[in-house]
C-alpha positions in Angstrom: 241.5 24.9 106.0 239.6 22.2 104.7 236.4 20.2 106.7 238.3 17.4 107.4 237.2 14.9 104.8 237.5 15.2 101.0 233.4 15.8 100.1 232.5 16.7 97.0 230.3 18.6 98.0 228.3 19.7 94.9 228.0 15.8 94.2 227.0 15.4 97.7 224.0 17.9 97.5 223.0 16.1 93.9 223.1 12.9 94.9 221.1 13.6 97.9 218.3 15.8 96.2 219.4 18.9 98.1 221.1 20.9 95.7 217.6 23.1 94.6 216.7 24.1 97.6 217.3 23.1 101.5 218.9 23.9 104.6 221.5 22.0 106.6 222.6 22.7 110.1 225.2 21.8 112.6 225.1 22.0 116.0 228.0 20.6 118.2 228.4 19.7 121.6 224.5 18.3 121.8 222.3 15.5 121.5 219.9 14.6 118.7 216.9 14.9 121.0 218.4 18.0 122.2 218.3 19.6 118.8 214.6 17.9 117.2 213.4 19.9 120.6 214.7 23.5 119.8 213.5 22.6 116.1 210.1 22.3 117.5 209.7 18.7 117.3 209.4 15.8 119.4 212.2 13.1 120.0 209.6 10.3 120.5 207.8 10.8 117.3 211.0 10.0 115.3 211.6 7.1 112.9 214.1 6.1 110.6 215.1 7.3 107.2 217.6 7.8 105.1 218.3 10.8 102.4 217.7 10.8 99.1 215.5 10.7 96.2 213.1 9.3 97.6 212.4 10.9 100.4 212.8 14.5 98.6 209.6 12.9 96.5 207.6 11.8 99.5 207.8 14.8 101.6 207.3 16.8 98.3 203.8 14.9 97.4 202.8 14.8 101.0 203.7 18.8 101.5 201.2 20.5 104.4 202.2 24.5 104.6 201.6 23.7 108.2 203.6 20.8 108.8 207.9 20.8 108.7 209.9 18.1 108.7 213.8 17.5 109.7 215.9 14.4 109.2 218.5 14.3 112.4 221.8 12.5 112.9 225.3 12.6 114.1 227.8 13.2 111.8 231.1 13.4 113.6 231.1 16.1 116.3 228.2 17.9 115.7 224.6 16.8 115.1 223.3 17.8 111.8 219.6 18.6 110.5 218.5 18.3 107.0 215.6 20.2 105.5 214.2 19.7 102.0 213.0 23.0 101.2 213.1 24.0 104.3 214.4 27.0 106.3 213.6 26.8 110.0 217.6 26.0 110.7 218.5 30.2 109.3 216.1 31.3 111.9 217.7 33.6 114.6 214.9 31.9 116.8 216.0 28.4 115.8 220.0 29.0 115.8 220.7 30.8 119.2 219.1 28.5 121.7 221.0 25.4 119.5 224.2 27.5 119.9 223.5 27.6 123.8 224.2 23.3 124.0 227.4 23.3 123.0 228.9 26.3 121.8 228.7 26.8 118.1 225.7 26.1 115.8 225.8 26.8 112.4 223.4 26.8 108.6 223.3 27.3 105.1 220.0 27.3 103.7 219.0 28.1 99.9 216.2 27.8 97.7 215.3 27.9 94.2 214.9 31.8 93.9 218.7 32.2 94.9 217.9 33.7 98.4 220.4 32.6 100.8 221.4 32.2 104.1 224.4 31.6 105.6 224.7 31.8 109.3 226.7 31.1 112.2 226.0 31.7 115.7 227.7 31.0 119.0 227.2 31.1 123.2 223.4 32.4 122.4 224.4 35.0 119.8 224.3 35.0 115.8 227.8 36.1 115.6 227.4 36.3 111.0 224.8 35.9 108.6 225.1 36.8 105.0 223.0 36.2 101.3 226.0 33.6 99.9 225.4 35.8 96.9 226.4 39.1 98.4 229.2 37.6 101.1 230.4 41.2 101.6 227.5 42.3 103.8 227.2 40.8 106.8 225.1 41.4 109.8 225.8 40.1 113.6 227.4 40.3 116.7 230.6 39.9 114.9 230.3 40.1 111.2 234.0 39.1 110.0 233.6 35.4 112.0 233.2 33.5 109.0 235.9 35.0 108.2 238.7 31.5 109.3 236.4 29.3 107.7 235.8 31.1 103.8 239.6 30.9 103.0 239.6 29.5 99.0 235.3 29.7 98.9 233.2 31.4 96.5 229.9 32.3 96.7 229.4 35.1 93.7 229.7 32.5 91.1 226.5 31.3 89.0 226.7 27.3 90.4 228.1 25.9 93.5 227.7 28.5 96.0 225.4 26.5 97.9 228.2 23.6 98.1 230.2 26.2 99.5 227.6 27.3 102.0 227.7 23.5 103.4 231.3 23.4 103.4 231.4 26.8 105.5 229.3 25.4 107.8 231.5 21.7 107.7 234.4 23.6 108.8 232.9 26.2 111.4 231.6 22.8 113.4 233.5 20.5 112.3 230.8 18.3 110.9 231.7 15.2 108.7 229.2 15.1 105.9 230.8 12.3 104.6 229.5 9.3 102.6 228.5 7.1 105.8 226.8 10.1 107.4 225.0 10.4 103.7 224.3 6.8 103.4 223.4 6.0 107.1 219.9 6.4 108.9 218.5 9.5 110.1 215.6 10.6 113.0 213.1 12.2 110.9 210.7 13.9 112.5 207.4 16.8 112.4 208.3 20.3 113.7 206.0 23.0 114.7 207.6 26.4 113.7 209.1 28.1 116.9 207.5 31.6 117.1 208.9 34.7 116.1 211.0 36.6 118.8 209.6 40.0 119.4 212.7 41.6 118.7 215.3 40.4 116.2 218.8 40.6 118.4 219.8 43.5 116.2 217.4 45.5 118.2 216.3 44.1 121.6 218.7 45.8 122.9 218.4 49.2 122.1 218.1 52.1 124.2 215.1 53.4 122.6 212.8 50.5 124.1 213.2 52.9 127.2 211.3 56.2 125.5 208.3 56.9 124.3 206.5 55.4 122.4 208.3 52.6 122.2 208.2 52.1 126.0 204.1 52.1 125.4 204.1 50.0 122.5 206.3 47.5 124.3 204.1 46.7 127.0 201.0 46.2 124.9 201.8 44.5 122.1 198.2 44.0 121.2 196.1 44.5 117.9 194.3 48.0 119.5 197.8 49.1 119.1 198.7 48.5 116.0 196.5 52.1 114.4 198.5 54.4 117.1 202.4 52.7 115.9 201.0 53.4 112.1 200.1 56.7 112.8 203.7 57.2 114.2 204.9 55.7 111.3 203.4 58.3 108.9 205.2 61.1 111.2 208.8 59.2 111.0 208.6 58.5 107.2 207.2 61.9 106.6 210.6 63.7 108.2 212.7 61.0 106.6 211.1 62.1 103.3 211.3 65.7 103.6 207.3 65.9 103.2 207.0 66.7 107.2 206.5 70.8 106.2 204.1 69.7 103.2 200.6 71.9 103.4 198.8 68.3 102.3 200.2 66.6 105.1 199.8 68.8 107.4 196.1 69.0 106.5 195.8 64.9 105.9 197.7 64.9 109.3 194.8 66.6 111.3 192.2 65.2 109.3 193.4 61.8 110.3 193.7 63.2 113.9 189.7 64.6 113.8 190.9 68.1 114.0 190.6 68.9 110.0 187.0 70.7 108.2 185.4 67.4 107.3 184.2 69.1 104.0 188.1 68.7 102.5 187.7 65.2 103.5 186.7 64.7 99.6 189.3 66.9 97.9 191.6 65.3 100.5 191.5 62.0 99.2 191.6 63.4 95.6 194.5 65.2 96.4 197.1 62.1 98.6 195.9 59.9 95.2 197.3 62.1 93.0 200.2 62.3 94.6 200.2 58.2 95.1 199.4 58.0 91.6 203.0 59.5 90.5 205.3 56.9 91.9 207.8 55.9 89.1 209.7 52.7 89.2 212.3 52.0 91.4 213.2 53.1 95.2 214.5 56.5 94.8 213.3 59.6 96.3 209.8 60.3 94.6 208.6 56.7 94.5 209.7 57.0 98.6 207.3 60.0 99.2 204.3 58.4 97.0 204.8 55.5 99.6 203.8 58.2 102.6 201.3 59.8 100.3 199.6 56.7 99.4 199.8 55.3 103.3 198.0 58.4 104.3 194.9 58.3 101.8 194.7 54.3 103.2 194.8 55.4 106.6 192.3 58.0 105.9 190.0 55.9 104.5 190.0 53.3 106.9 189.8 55.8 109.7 186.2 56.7 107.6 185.3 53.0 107.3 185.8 52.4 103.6 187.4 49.3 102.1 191.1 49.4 101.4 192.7 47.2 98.1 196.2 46.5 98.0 198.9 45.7 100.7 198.6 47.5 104.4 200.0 50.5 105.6 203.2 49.1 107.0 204.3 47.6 103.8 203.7 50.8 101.9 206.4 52.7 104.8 208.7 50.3 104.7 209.1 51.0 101.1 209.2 54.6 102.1 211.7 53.5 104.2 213.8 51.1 102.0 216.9 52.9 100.1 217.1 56.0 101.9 220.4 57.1 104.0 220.9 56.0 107.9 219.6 58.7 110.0 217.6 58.3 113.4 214.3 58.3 111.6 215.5 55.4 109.8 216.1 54.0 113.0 213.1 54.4 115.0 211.2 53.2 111.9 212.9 49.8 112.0 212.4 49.2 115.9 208.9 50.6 115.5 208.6 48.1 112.2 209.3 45.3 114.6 207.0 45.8 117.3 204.2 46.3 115.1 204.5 42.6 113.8 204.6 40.9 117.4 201.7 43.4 117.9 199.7 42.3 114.8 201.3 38.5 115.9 199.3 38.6 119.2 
């Protein structure tokens, strides 16, 4: 199966200053105005460039972390959006209201720290996404759909998997990114980043929205509940762990709570730093459990008013969460993980 044209494209992504880091999208069965809208942007506030070089150098020296832009043009059958060091186009939010115009809408983006994405989605749904360094899981409504349009690709190798990425996404839509699509004028345009779903589609469908607390936390997805979903955090990591039964949890569990002899308050904190204190390297069991320890002495002393360095609670269990086998704890703490950052959103 080829894309229909013979693009090099490694040259292609060279000669247009894409090949360190960018995303490129297809869409078919739409309009340009159609697609610069669901990107965020605004068809009337588009002019006229074309890639390169030059405008990799412009958009560089004129970079705003607030401010996006796309370049937008027809190439064949599908319209196709170009970011320089971008990534709004890999973006569950981005690709499945594109994939509702016409069918099929498809990305590759990359960047200079060989993170990857590529992704294809279809009739609203993101059918396959993938790291193109790690092609052999895959998450989606359908994971094996890339499947028809891999056939003689290679992603594992040290150069040219991005060029493969675009070529994917050539084929799935049937894009021509050819030399008079590279050559000729695009829309370029401002985008405002499209917000964040509250649920990634992985999970806004599962049947625990309908129990507690999820249920609760759903319909007040507000920042005076963000203290009550890390506090139910704790409990899930804790049986994940195997600390659940722990006499220091137990006790930093009802101090927490306002139930515990406030003179161990002291010892307390002594005690979960320890324990915090003894992570090793790496994501196995004990560095896990320091995670929960160290998430409870932060909770504690927040709870008490005192400042707390370092990264917040949430961060420290999903570490505790990260590397450990499937089970429903794992579960909850990964729908739970998700409403807690549309809560602390607004």
């Amino acid at each position: 199966m080829t894309d229909g044209t013979d693009t090099d494209f490694d040259g292609l992504l060279e000669d247009l200053a894409l090949d360190a880091a960018a995303c490129v999208t297809a869409v078919t069965g739409a309009e340009p105005a159609e697609v610069i809208r669901l990107f965020g942007g605004d068809p009337a506030a588009a002019h006229e460039r074309v890639l390169g070089e030059e405008l990799a150098e412009e958009l560089t020296e004129d970079f705003d972390e607030e401010l996006s832009y796309i370049a937008v043009a027809q190439a064949g059958p599908a319209v196709v959006v170009v970011e320089y060091d971008g990534f709004q186009g890999s973006r569950e939010e981005v690709l499945r209201p594109l994939s509702r115009l016409g069918g099929r809408a498809a990305s590759a983006y990359w960047n200079e720290e060989a993170l990857s994405r590529l992704t294809l989605a279809e009739g609203g749904s993101v059918l396959s996404a993938f790291e193109m360094l790690d092609p052999g899981r895959r998450h989606g409504a359908a994971p094996e759909a890339w499947d028809p349009y891999m056939r003689g690709l290679a992603f594992q190798g040290a150069e040219g998997w991005a060029a493969e990425g675009v070529a994917a996404v050539a084929r799935a839509t049937g894009a021509r990114l050819d030399a008079r699509w590279a050559r000729g004028t695009q829309l370029l345009v401002a985008i405002e980043e499209v917000p964040q779903a509250v649920l990634p589609q992985a999970l806004e469908d599962s049947p625990l929205l309908g129990e507690e607390p999820f249920a609760g936390f759903l319909t007040a997805l507000a920042a005076d509940s963000l203290s009550a979903m890390e506090r139910y955090g704790i409990e899930l990591a804790a049986r994940d762990n195997g600390i659940a039964d722990e006499a220091l949890y137990t006790l930093a569990l009802a101090v927490l709570d306002g139930c515990g002899p406030p003179e161990a308050r002291a010892q307390l904190r002594a005690d979960l730093a320890s324990r915090a204190a003894a992570r090793p390297l790496g994501s196995g069991p004990e560095a896990r459990r320091a995670a929960v320890w160290q998430t409870l002495g932060d909770l504690l002393a927040r709870e008490e008013g005192a400042g707390v360095d370092g990264p917040p609670a949430m961060f420290h269990l999903t570490r505790a969460m990260t590397g450990g086998a499937d089970s429903p704890e794992q579960q909850r703490f990964w729908l739970l993980n998700a409403l807690h950052g549309a809560a602390r959103r607004g």
